[in-house]
MARPA-868842 format. One record per residue (C-alpha): z, y, x. Coordinates in steps of 0.5 Angstrom, whole numbers. Each point is the difference from the previous one (the first is absolute). Last residue first. Layout:
// MARPA-868842
       w       v       u
       Z       Y       X
...
END
This chain:
// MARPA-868842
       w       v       u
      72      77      38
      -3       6       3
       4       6       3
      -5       6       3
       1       4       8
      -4      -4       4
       3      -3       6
      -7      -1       2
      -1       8       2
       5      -2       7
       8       4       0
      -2       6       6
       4      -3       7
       3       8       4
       1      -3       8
       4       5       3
       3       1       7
       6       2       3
       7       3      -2
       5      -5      -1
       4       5      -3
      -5       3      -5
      -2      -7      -1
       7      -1      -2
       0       6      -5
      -6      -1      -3
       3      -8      -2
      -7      -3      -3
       1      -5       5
      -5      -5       4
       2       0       7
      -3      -1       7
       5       1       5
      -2       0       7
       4      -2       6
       1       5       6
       8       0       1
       0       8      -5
      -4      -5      -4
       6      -5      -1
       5       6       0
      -3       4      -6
       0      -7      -4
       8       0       2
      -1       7      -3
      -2      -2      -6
       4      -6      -2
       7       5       2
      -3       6      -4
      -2      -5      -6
       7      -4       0
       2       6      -1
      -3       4      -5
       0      -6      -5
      -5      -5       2
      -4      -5      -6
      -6       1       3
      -1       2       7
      -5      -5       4
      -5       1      -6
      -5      -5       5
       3       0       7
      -6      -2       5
       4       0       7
      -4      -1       6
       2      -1       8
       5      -6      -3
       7       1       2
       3      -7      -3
       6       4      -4
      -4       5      -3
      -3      -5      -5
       7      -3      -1
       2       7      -1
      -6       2      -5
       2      -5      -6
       7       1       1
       0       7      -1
      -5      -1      -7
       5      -6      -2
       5       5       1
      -3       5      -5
      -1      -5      -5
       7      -3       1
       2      -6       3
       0      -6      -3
      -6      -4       3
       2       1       7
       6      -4      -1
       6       4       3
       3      -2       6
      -3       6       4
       2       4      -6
       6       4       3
      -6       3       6
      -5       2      -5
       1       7       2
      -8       2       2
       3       0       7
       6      -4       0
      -4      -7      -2
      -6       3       5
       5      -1       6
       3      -5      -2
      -6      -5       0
      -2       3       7
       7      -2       4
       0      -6      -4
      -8      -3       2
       2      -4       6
      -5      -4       2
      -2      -7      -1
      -4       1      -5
      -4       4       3
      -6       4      -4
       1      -5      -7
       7       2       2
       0       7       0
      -4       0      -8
       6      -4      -3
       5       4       3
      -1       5      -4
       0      -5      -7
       5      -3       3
       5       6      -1
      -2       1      -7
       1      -7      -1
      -3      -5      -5
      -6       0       5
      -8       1      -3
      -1       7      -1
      -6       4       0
      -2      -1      -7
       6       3      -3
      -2       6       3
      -5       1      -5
      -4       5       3
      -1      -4       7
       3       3       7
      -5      -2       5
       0      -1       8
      -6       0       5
       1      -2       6
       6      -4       2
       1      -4      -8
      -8       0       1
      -1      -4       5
       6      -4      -2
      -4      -2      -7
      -7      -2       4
      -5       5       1
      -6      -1      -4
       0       6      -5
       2       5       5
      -7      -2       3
       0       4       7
       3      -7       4
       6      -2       2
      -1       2       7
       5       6       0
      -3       2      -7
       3       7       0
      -2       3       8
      -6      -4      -2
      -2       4      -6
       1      -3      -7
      -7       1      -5
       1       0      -8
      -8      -1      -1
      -5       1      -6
       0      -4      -7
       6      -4      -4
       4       0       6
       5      -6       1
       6       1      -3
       7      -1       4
      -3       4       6
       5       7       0
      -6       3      -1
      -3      -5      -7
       8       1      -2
       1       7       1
      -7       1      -4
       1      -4      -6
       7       4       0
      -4       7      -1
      -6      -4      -4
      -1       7      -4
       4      -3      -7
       5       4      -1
      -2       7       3
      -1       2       8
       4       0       6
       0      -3       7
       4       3       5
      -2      -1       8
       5       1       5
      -1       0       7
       4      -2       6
      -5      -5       2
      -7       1      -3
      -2      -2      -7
      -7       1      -2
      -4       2      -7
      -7      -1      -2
       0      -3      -9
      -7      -2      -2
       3      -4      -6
       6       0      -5
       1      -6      -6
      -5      -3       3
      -3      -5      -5
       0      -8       3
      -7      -2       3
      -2      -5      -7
      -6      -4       3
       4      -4       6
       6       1      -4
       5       6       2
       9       0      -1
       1       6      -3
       6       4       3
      -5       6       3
      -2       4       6
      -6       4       3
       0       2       6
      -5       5       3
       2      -1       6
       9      -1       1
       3       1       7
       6      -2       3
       4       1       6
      -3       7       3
       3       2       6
       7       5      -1
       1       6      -5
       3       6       2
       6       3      -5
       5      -2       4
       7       2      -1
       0       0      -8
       5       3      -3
       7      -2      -2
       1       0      -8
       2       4      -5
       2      -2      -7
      -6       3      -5
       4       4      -6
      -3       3      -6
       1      -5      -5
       7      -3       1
      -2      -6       4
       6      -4      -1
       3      -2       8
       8       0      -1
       0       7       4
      -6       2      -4
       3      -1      -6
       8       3       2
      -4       6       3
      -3       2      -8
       5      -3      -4
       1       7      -4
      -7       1       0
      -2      -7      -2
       4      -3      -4
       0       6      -5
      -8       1       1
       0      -8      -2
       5       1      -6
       6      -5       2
       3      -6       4
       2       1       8
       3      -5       4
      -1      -6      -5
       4      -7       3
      -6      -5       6
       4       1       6
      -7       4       2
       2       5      -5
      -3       1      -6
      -4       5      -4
      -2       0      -7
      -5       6      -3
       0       2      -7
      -4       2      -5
      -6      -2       4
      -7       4       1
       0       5       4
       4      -4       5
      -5      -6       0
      -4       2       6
       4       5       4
       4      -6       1
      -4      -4       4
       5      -6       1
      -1      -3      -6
       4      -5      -4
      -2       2      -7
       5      -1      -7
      -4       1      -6
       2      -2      -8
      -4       0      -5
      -2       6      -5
      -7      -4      -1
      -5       5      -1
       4       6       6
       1      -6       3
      -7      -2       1
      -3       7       1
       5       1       6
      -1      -7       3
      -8       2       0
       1       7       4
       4      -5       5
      -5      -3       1
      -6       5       0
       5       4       5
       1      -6       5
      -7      -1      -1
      -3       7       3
       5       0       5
      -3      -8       2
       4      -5      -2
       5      -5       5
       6       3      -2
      -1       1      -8
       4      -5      -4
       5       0       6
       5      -5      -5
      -1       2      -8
       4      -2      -5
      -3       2      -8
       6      -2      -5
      -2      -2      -8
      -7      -3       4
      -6       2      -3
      -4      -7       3
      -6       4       1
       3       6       4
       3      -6       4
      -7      -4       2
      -3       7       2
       5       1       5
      -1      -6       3
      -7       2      -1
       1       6       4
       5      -3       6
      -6      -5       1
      -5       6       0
       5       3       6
       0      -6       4
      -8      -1      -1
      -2      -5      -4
      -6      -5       1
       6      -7      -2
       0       4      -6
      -7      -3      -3
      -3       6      -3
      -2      -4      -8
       3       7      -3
      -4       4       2
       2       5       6
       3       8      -2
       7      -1       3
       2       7      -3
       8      -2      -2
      -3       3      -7
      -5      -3      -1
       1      -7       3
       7       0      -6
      -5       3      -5
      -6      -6       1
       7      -5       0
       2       3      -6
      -6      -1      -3
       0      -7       2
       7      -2      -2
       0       2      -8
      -4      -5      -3
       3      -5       3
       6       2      -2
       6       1       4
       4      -7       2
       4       3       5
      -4      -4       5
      -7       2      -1
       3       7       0
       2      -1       8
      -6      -4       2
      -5       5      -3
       0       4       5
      -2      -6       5
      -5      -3      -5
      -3       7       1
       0       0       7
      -3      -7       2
       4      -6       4
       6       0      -4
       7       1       3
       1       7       4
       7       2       0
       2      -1       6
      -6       3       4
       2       6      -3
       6      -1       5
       6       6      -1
       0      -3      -8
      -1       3      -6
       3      -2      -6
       0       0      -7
       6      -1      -5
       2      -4      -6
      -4      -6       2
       7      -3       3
       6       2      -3
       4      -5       2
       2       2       8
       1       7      -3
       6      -2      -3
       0       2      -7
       3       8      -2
      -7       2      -1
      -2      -1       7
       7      -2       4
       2      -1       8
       6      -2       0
       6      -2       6
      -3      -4       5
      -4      -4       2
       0      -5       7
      -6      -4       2
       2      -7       4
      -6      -4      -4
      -4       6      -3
       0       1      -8
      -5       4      -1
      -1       7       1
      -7       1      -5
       5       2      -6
      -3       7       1
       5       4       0
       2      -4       6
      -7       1       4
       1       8      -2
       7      -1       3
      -2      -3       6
      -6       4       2
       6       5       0
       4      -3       5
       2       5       6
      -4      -3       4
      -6       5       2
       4       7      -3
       1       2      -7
      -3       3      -6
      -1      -3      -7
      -4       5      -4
       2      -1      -7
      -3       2      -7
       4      -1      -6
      -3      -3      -6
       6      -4      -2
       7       2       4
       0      -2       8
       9      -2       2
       1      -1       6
       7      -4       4
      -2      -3       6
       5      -4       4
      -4      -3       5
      -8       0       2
      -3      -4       5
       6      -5       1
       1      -1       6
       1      -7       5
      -8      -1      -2
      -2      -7      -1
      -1       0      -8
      -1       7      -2
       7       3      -2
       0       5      -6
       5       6      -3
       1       2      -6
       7       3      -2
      -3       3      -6
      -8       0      -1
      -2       3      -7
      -8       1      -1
      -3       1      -8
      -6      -2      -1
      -5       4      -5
      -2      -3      -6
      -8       0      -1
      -4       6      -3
      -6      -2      -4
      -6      -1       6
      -7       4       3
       1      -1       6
      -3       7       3
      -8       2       2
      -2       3       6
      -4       6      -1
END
C-alpha cells in the first residue's frame, strides 16, 4: 500500500485570466492572445491543446516563472487569488516539460526538500514529507542517490516528489508523465489524486494522453493553436460532443490513433552496428572502481532499414544505451562494433570517431532537446550540421524542406530556446534528419506531440527506413513502435537500484 501525504487542508488557488495573452522575446506572435478563463478553487483541469498553442505558456505564467523578458509583451491579466500571478510566487507548484530543469541538488532528498525548505516549513516536518513524497511517486532510492545518476523519467518522479512536499495551494503539471513507463504513468498520476484529495489544491495538467487524466478531472480546457479556449466543460461532454473537432485540432481524444502511411519495405539491409555482450553505464571508472552497469549482457544488431525499438522501466539504462551505440559513451564492458559499409574507413570504434564522422554516420537526438542545441535560430540550428559537411554548399533547399515537414516553418526566425516543448522535441530531430546519416538513434522521439504533429513525425520516420536508414529508438510510445514495426530490446531496471530510503 503506498502511503498518502499526510497534511491539514491548504487554501486552494483560484484561476482568472481575462484577455490574456503572452509574447516570448524574439517572436513576432504572441503564444497566447485574448484568453478569458476563469478555474474556481479546488477544481481539476486537464488543459488540451495542439503543439504550439501556448498552454506551457499559461502554466509558466500562473506560476510568476515568465520573467520580465527584454522585448516581451503582456497582455491583459493573469490572476491567482485575484493578485497578479506574476507576485505570487510559492503559492503554486510547477512542473516543467524538462525534468532536468527542476533538479538543484546534488542528492535526491535534498532535492525534495529544497521546496519545503524555502517556504519556511519546520524542520521537523520536511523529512517525513520527503519519505512520503518519494513514496507515493514510486521513486524508491535513498535519499543520498546523486541526481546526476537518474533516468529521464525518475527526474520527472522527483521533481514530482519535490512539489507534493512543498503542498502547494495550485498544483500545475506540464507532461508530468510522458517519459514514465505504463506502470509509472498510472502510479503517478494515482499519487496526484491522493494528493489533492488530502490538500483540496487546485490542479491544472498539460497532457497530451487524454485517456490518462480524463477520469480523474472536473473539467477539461481545450485550446486552439491561436491560443483562445475552443472547448470547455465536463471531460464526457467536451469529448463526445467535440469528438471530430478534437481530432482534427490534433488532441488525442482516448481511442483514436491518426493513420500513417505504411511502410513499403519491410526487409532490413547489411548489418551496420553490432553490440556483444554490452554493458553500459554514466559512471565514470577508476583504475580499482570499474564504473556499475546500469544494463549488462546486452546482444543486438542494427541493419540498414530496419527499426530497432528499446523499452523497459525507468531506470533500465535505455537512454545510457542509445548514447554508448550512438558513440557518445564508452562501453562499460563488451563491444559496440560498426561495419565497414558504416565505418567507411573511419574506424569500427564509434567511440573514437571525430565529431563530423558521426554527424553522417550515426546521428543522436538527446532526451532533453535543449541539450542538443547551440544556435539562436531555428533555421540555424538546421543548417548548422550541413555546414560542418559543407560549409560551402548551399543548404536552403533542405533546410526548408524539413521547417514545412514537421510545421516548423513560421518559427525559422525563432530562437530555439522559446518553442514549445512538443516543437523543441520536432526540431531536435530534424536537425538530426537534415545531415542524412545511415543511423538514427532517437531517445523518447514523440514526446510532447499532439496527433498531428505525431503522424507527420512518424511517417517522416517511416520514409527514412523506407530509403534504408536504421532507426534505434528508445520510446515507451506502444503506438509508434507499432508503426515502425521492427525489432525489440526489452532492459529490466538492475538489482542495485534498491528499493529503501535512507537519510
Amino acid at each position: 500500500m503506498v502511503s498518502t501525504l499526510n497534511r491539514p487542508q491548504v487554501r486552494p488557488a483560484q484561476i482568472s485570466a481575462t484577455g490574456w495573452g503572452w509574447r516570448h522575446a524574439g517572436r513576432a506572435d504572441a503564444a497566447l492572445h485574448g484568453l478569458d478563463l476563469h478555474i474556481q478553487a479546488g477544481e481539476r483541469v486537464l488543459l488540451l491543446g495542439p503543439s504550439g498553442a501556448g498552454k506551457s505558456t499559461l502554466l509558466h505564467g500562473l506560476a510568476g516563472v515568465l520573467g520580465d523578458e527584454e522585448d516581451s509583451d503582456e497582455y491583459g491579466r493573469l490572476l491567482v487569488d485575484g493578485q497578479p500571478a506574476a507576485g505570487l510566487r510559492g503559492r503554486a507548484g510547477l512542473m516543467q516539460q524538462d525534468p532536468d530543469a527542476a533538479v538543484v541538488l546534488s542528492r535526491v532528498g535534498d532535492d525534495v526538500a529544497f521546496g519545503a525548505e524555502n517556504l519556511a516549513v519546520p524542520p521537523a516536518e520536511i523529512w517525513p514529507r520527503v519519505h512520503q513524497a518519494l513514496e507515493a511517486v514510486g521513486l524508491r532510492l535513498p535519499l543520498h542517490a546523486p541526481t546526476s545518476h537518474l533516468s529521464g523519467g525518475q527526474k520527472q518522479r522527483l521533481a514530482l516528489a519535490g512539489l507534493l512536499a512543498m503542498q502547494p495551494g495550485l498544483l500545475l503539471l506540464d507532461e508530468p508523465t510522458a517519459n514514465l513507463d505504463p506502470a509509472g504513468v498510472r502510479q503517478v498520476r494515482d499519487a496526484v489524486v491522493r494528493s489533492l484529495d488530502t490538500s483540496g489544491a487546485t490542479m491544472v495538467v498539460v497532457e497530451h494522453r487524454v485517456a490518462v487524466w480524463a477520469d480523474v478531472v472536473d473539467r477539461i480546457v481545450v485550446l486552439s493553436h491561436e491560443g483562445s479556449v475552443l472547448a470547455d466543460g465536463a471531460p464526457d461532454d467536451v469529448l463526445d460532443r467535440n469528438r471530430q473537432r478534437l481530432q482534427q485540432a490534433g488532441v488525442w481524444v482516448p481511442g483514436y490513433r491518426p493513420e500513417v502511411k505504411p511502410r513499403r519495405n519491410h526487409g532490413s539491409g547489411e548489418e551496420l552496428l553490432r553490440t556483444v555482450d554490452l554493458s553500459v553505464s554514466r559512471e565514470k571508472g577508476r583504475r580499482r572502481h570499474p564504473p556499475r552497469p546500469v544494463a549488462t549482457g546486452i546482444d543486438t544488431q542494427v541493419s540498414a532499414g530496419a527499426a530497432l525499438s528499446v523499452t523497459g522501466p525507468n531506470g533500465a539504462g535505455k537512454s545510457t544505451l542509445a548514447l554508448t551505440m550512438a558513440g557518445l559513451l564508452p562501453p562499460a564492458a563488451g563491444k559496440v562494433t560498426a561495419s565497414d559499409a558504416l565505418a567507411a574507413g573511419a574506424g569500427t570504434d564509434p567511440c573514437r570517431w571525430r565529431s563530423k564522422s558521426l554527424i553522417s554516420r550515426i546521428g543522436t537526438v538527446f532526451q532533453e532537446p535543449e541539450h542538443q542545441f547551440i544556435t539562436h535560430r531555428v533555421y540555424d540550428e538546421l543548417a548548422f550540421g550541413l555546414r560542418q559537411l559543407d560549409d560551402d554548399g548551399d543548404h536552403s533547399r533542405r533546410v526548408e524542406e524539413l521547417l514545412e515537414r514537421l510545421g516548423l516553418s513560421r518559427l525559422a526566425e525563432a530562437n530555439p530556446f522559446t518553442l514549445s516543448g512538443g516543437e523543441k522535441r520536432r526540431l531536435s530531430v530534424a536537425t538530426v534528419l537534415a545531415a542524412r546519416p545511415d543511423v538514427l538513434v532517437l531517445d523518447e522521439p514523440t514526446f510532447g506531440q499532439d496527433a498531428n504533429t505525431w503522424a507527420e513525425l512518424a511517417g517522416l520516420l517511416t520514409d527514412q527506413l523506407d530509403a534504408g536508414t536504421a532507426v534505434v529508438s528508445v520510446t515507451h510510445d506502444e503506438d509508434f513502435t507499432d508503426v515502425l514495426d521492427g525489432a525489440h530490446l526489452h532492459l529490466e531496471a538492475p538489482a542495485w537500484m534498491g528499493s529503501g530510503h535512507e537519510q
